[in-house]
N, C-alpha and C positions, 0 to 999 in steps of 0.2 A: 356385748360382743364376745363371741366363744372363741380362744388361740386357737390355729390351727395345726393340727395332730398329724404329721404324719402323712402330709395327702401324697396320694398315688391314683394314676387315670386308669377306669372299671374296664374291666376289658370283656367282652360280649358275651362271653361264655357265661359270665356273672348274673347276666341280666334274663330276670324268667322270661320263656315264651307264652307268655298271659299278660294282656292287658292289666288288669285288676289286682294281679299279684305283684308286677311293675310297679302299680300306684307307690303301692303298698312298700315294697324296696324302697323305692327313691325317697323316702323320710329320711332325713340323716346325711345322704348325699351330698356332693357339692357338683356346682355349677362354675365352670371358671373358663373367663374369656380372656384372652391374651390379646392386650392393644400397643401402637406403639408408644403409648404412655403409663404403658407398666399395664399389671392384673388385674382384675377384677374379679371377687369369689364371695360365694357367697352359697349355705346350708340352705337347703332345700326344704321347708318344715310344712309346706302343704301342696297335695295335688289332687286330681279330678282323671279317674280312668274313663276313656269314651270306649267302650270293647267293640267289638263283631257285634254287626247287627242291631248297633243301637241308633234310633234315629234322631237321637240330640248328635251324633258324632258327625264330622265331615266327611266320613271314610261309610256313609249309608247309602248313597248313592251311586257307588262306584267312582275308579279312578279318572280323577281329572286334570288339568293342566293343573291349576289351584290346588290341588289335593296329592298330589306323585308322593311326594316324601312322608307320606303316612303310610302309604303302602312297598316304602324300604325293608328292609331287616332289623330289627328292634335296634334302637343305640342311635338314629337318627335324628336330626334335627327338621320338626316342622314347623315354620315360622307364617302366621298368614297376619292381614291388617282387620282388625275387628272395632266394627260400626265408625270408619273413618276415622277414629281418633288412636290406637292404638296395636301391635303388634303383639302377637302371644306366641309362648315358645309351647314346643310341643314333644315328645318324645316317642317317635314310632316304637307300637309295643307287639306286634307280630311277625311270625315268619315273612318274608319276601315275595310280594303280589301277595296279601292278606291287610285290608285296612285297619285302624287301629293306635290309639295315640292316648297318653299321656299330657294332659296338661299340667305344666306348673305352676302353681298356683301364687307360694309365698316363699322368699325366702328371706333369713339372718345374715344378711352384711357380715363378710370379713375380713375381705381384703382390700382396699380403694375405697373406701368409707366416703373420704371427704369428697372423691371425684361424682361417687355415685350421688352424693346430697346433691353437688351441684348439678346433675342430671335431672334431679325430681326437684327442684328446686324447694327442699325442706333440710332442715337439717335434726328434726327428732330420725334417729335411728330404727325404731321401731316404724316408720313409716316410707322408709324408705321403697322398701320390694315387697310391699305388703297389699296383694292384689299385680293378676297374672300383668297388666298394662305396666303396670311402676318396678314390677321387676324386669321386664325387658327396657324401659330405658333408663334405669339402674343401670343393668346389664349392657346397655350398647347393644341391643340386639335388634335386627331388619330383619327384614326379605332378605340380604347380602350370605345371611348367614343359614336360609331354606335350603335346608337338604346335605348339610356338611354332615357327617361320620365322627359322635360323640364318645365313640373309644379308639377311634385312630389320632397318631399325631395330626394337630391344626391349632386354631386359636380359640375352637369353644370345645368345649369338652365334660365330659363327667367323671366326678372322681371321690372316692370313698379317703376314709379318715379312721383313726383308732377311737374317735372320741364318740360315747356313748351315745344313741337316741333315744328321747324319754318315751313313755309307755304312748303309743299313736290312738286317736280317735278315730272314728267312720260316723261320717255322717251324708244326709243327703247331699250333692251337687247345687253351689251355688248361680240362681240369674238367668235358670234354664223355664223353656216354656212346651219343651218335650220331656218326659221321660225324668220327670223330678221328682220321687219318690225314692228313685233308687239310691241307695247307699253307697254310692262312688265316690265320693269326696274322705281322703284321709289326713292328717295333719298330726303332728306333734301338738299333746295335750297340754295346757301352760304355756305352750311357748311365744310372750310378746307380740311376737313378727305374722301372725296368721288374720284373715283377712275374713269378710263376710261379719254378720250379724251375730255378737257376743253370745248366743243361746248357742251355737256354732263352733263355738271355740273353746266349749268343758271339756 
């Protein structure tokens, strides 16, 4: 478990107008949801850019009821339920009416430890948010929380730290059956908490 440094919530101007440059930001980040039984926070150390125009992304088809909050303003929250068992959080990464999103993928536990174990019902830390489904219910995160404004005041939000991120990898996007070749997926190199098949994680 990393202290926490200093955090302060990113404010949009920070955040590139690029999908794939976003990924790539959001290593080192934190995520942190305000409940009424205290925070929950936790370092962001691996994500999956879906850009313009790529048809593994949800935002290839144009806007839908299901899809709106990909095509926000970058700094948004999109949250959908994947294959009936779990929820993924997402990060709109384009200008406004332009589809486009950020998955996150893994993150490092730092604040609310014990509540999130009881969430996942594990209590190794390293397995806590390691994989996009176990860090949303880590996180406490639904559909409740699709489409909220992750640099305005609310209860989720994104937020940077003084404390260093280690040298980032790229590699292929994991679990896809479009468009897997591509080098979309980025994560902090070493670091415990990142998810997918260890050939994956150097």
């Amino acid at each position: 478990m990393s202290p926490i440094r200093r955090l302060r919530r990113l404010r949009r101007a920070e955040l590139p107008i690029d999908t794939v440059k976003l990924a790539r930001f959001l290593i080192g980040k934190v995520v942190v949801h305000h409940l009424n039984t205290g925070r929950l926070t936790g370092r962001i150390v691996e994500t999956e850019a879906y850009p313009i125009g790529d048809a593994a992304g949800h935002a290839f088809r144009g806007k839908t009821p299901r899809n709106g909050s990909l095509f926000l303003q970058r700094g948004h929250a999109y949250v959908y339920f994947s294959y009936g068992s779990s929820f993924l959080l997402n990060v709109s990464s384009e200008r406004s009416g332009v589809g486009g999103g950020v998955l996150l993928r893994a993150i490092e536990p730092l604040e609310g430890i014990e509540r999130m174990a009881r969430s996942r019902g594990k209590m190794l830390i390293a397995d806590i948010g390691r994989g996009p489904g176990r860090l949303t219910r880590a996180m406490k995160v639904d559909l409740r929380q699709d489409g909220l404004d992750l640099c305005a005041p609310g209860p989720l939000w994104l937020g940077t730290t003084t404390q260093a991120t280690g040298a980032i990898g790229r590699s292929v996007r994991i679990g896809l059956s479009r468009n897997v070749r591509r080098p979309l997926r980025f994560y902090e190199r070493g670091n415990p908490h990142l998810s997918g098949p260890k050939r994956l994680r150097q």
